[in-house]
N, C-alpha and C positions, 0 to 999 in steps of 0.2 A: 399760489405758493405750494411748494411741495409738501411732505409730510415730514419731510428731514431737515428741511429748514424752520419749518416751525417747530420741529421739539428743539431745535438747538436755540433758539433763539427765543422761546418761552423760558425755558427752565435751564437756571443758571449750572454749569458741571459741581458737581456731589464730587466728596471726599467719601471714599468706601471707610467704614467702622476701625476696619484694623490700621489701614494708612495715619489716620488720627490718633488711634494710641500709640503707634511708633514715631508720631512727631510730636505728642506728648510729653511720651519718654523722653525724647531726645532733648527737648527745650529744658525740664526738670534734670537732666542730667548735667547739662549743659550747666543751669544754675547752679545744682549743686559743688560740680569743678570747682568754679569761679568762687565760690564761697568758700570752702576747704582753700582754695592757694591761698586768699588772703587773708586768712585768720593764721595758716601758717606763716605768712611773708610778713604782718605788721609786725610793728615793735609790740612789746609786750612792757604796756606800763608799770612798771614792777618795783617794789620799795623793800626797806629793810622788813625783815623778819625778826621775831624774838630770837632764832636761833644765830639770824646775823649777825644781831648786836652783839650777842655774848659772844660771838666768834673778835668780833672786834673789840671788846672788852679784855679776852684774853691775848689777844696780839698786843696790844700796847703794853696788860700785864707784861708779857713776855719779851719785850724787847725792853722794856727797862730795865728789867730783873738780869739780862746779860749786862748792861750794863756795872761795871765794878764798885762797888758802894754802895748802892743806892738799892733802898727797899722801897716795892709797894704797898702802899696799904688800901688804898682803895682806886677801882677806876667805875667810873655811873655815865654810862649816856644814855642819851633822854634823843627820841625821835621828835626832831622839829618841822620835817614833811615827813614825802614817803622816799626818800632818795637823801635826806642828809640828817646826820647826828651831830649833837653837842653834849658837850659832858666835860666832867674835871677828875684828872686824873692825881691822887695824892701819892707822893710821891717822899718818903725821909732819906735825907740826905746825911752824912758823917757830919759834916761844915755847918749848913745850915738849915737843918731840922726837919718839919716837915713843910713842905713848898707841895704848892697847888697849879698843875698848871691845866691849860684851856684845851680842852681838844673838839675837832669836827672828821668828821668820817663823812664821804658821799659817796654814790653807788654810780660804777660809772655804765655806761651804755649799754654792755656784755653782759653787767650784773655782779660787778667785782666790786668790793669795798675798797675805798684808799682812806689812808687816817694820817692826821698829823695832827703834833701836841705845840704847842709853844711856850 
């Protein structure tokens, strides 16, 4: 055999030092991409906040109170997950005093509260 056949065929071909850290790099950057898009792309499990509630505390306040007659005196919701409220909203009326009624708030996909009372 020749001399060029047996080095090639002893010893398997070498990746030079710096060829490896540029494919390194590449595969770690590679991961990193892929991580950053999907932390941006998932949903983001997300629930009421203290500051939600009271935003929707005062919205019911506030759409009674246009209402003609009728005062609030109190509205309470109580977080029952992380995406829905209940609470009771009290409510005096001219006719018939003060009345209590039921309310639930959920938080919809965007991250918007919707509320209704019955």
């Amino acid at each position: 055999m020749s001399d060029i056949q047996s080095r090639t065929m002893g010893n398997p071909p070498r990746m030079r030092p710096v060829y490896l850290a540029i494919a390194v790099v590449v595969v770690l950057s590679a991961i990193g991409v892929g991580y950053a898009y999907s932390w941006t792309q998932a949903p983001v499990a997300r629930g009421f906040t203290a500051a939600d509630i009271a935003k929707v505390e005062q919205s019911i306040k506030t759409e009674f109170a246009r209402r003609s007659g009728l005062n609030v005196e109190s509205v309470k919701m109580v977080k029952e997950s992380p995406a829905r409220l209940t609470g009771i909203a009290k409510i005096r009326t001219p006719s018939l005093g003060t009345v209590e009624k039921a309310c639930e708030a959920t938080l919809s996909d965007r991250g918007f509260p919707t509320w209704q009372c019955n």
